[in-house]
N, C-alpha and C positions, 0 to 999 in steps of 0.2 A: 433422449437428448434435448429434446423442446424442454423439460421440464429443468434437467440443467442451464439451460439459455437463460431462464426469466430465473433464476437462482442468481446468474454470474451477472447481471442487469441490475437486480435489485442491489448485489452486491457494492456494483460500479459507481450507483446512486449516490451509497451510503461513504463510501471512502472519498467521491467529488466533494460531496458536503463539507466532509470531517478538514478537508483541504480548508475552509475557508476557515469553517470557528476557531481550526488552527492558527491561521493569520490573525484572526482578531483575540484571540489568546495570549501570543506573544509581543504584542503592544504591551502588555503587563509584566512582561516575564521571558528567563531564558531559555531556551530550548531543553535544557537538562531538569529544570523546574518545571516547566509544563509536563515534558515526560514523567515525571514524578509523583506528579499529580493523576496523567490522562491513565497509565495502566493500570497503576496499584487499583486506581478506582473501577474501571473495565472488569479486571479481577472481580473485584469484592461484588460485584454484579453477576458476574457468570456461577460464585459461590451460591449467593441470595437465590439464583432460580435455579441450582444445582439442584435440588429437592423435588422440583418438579418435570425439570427437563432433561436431568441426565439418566442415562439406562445403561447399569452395568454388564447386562447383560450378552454375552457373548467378547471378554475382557480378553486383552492380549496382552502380554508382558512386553512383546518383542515390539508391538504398534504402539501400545503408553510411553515406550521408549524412544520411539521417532519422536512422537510429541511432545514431549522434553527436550529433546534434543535441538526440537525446530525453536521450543521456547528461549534458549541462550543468546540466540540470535534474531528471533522475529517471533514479536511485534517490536523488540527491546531496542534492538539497534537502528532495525529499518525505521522505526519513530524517531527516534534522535535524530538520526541522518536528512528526515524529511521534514522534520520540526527545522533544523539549521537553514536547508537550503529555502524552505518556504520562506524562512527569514530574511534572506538573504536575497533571492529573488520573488520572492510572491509565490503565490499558489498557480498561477495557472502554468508559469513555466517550470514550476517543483514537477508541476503533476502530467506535464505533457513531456520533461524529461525521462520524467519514472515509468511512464509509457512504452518502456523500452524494455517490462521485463519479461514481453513476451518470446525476442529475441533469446531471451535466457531461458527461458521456461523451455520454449521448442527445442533449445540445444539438449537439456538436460532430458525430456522428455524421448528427443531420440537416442539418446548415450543410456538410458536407466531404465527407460518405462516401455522401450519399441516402438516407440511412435516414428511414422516416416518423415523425411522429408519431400518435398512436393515444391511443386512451380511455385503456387501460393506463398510457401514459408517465404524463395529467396525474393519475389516482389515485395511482400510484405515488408521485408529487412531493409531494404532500398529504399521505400516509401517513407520509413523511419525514421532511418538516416535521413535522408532530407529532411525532412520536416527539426531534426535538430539542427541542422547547420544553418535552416532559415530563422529558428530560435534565437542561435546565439549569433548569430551574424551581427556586429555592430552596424551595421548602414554606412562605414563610411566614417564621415563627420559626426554623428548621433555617438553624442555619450553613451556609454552604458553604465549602470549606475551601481554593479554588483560585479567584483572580481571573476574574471571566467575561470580560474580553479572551480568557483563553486557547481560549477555541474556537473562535478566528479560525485558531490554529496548525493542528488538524488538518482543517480547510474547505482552509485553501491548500494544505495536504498535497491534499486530496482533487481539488480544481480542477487540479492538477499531474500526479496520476495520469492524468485524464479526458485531460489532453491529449495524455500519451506516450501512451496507447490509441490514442489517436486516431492521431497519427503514425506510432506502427508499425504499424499497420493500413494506414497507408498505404505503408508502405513494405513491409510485409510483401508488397503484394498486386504490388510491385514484383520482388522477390526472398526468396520463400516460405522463408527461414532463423533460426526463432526463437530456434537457438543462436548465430547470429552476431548475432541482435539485442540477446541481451543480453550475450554478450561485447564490443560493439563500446559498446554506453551502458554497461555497467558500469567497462570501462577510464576514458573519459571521466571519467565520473563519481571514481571514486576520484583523480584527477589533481585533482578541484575541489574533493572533500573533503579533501585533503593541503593545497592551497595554502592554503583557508580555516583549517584549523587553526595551519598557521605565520605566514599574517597577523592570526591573535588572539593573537598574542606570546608570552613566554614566559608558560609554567602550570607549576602543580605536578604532580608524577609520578602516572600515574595506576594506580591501586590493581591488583595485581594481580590481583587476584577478579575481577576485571570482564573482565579478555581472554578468558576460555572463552566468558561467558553472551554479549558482544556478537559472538565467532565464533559460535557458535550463532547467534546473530542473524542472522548474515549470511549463513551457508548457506540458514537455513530462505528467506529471503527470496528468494536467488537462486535457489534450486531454485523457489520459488513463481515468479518471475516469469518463469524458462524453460517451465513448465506453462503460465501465463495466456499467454504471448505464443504457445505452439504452442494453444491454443484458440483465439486470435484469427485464428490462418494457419487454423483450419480453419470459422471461423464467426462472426458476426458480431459488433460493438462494442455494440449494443444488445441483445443474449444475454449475452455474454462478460460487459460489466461487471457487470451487475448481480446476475450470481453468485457472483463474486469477490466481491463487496461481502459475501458474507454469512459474511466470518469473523468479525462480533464473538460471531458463536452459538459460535464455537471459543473464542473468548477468555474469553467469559465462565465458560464450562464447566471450563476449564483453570487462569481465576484462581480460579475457587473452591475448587477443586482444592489448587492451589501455593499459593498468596498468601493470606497470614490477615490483612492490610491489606485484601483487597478482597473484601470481603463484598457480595456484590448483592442489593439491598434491591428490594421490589415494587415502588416508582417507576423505580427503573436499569433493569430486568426489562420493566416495558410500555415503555418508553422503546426500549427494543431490541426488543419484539417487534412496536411499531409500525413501528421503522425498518423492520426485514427485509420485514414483510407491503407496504413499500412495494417493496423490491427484487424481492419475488416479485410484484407486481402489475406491474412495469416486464419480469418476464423472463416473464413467461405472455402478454405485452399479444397 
């Protein structure tokens, strides 16, 4: 289980990051461009070291099948979703909203996989919950400077994540290959993102400054989601998620870092530090 922890850690790192060169990505470009760019390219990376690192050995038909299955919808959509609202509101409240998929994750984990629920889950859920409504709380007189529909974008991001856990997990437990699970959903997936981009017609050319930071993008993420998925083959979905969950502490750290548009003010700051103490109340339960 310790060796799942520092899997789902390393994981967390890599998707905080991917959060920011996402923001600075889409200075050049639209969310459906970036995505166009960040998977195909993830893809063709998981192919290039497929030679070395995937092991057929012990193949399932019925688990390759999850993993197609999870690829229709994640990384494909849950990018899009997360590319929009990072746009939309920045990365640190993208990523402290989507913090919420452990909420998802534990529901499906007890409905699918037998995991219990526990005192921890409902504190955990609570602590959450706060920490969004101190998110999106306008102050009052304090403009806010991004429509609040938009945090319905990184919730379904979030709710989408909880379910591929869910499924690879199930299929994992099928055929223990977390390099084949995300090479077999990330093909997928980039196949949905290509078709989606050519059924939104023609667009204008997208800015060259943008193809490094959304390849960036797209490494960090698949490297993250071959970490989370080999934590999940070695430990559970209500462990695993809710320490993945805890990159917005990366993001934050790193937009303040990069990003002199994203200054974290003491409301963004409890806002996240109530999310997290929810994710650590859900990973201690």
């Amino acid at each position: 289980m310790f060796e799942s922890a520092l899997w789902a850690v390393a994981a967390a790192a890599g998707f905080g990051a991917a959060m920011v060169t996402t923001r600075l990505g889409l200075r050049y470009a639209a969310p459906l461009a970036g995505a166009a760019i960040g998977v195909p390219s993830t893809t063709l990376m998981f192919w290039c070291l497929a030679p070395f690192l995937l092991d057929t050995g012990g193949f399932n038909f019925a688990a390759a099948g999850m993993f197609a299955l999870v690829g229709l919808f994640f990384p494909a959509m849950a990018t899009l979703l997360t590319y929009t609202g990072n746009q939309r509101m920045g990365p640190t409240i993208t990523s402290s909203i989507s913090c919420t998929t452990p909420m998802f994750a534990v529901a499906g984990a007890l409905l699918f996989l037998g995991e219990a629920l526990t005192a921890g889950n409902v504190l955990g859920t609570i602590a959450i919950v706060l920490g969004m409504l101190v998110l999106t709380w306008s102050g009052g007189a304090r403009t806010r400077n991004w429509p609040l529909w938009a945090i319905a974008l990184p919730f379904a991001a979030a709710a989408i994540r909880a379910l591929a856990q869910v499924l690879t997990k199930a299929g994992l437990a099928l055929w223990a290959n977390p390099y084949a699970a995300g090479l077999i959903g990330y093909t997928v997936s980039a196949a949905v993102i290509l078709v989606a981009a050519r059924a939104g017609g023609p667009r204008r050319p997208t800015d060259r400054r943008a193809t490094p930071w959304f390849v960036a993008t797209g490494a960090l993420n698949g490297g993250s989601l071959f970490m989370m998925y080999t934590a999940l083959a070695k430990g559970q979905v209500s462990m695993v998620s809710p320490i993945v969950a805890t990159y917005p502490l990366f993001t934050l750290g790193l937009s303040a870092l990069l990003l002199r548009r994203e200054r974290p003010t003491g409301r963004m700051i409890g806002g996240v530090a109530l999310t997290v103490a929810g994710v650590v109340m859900l990973a201690v339960r």
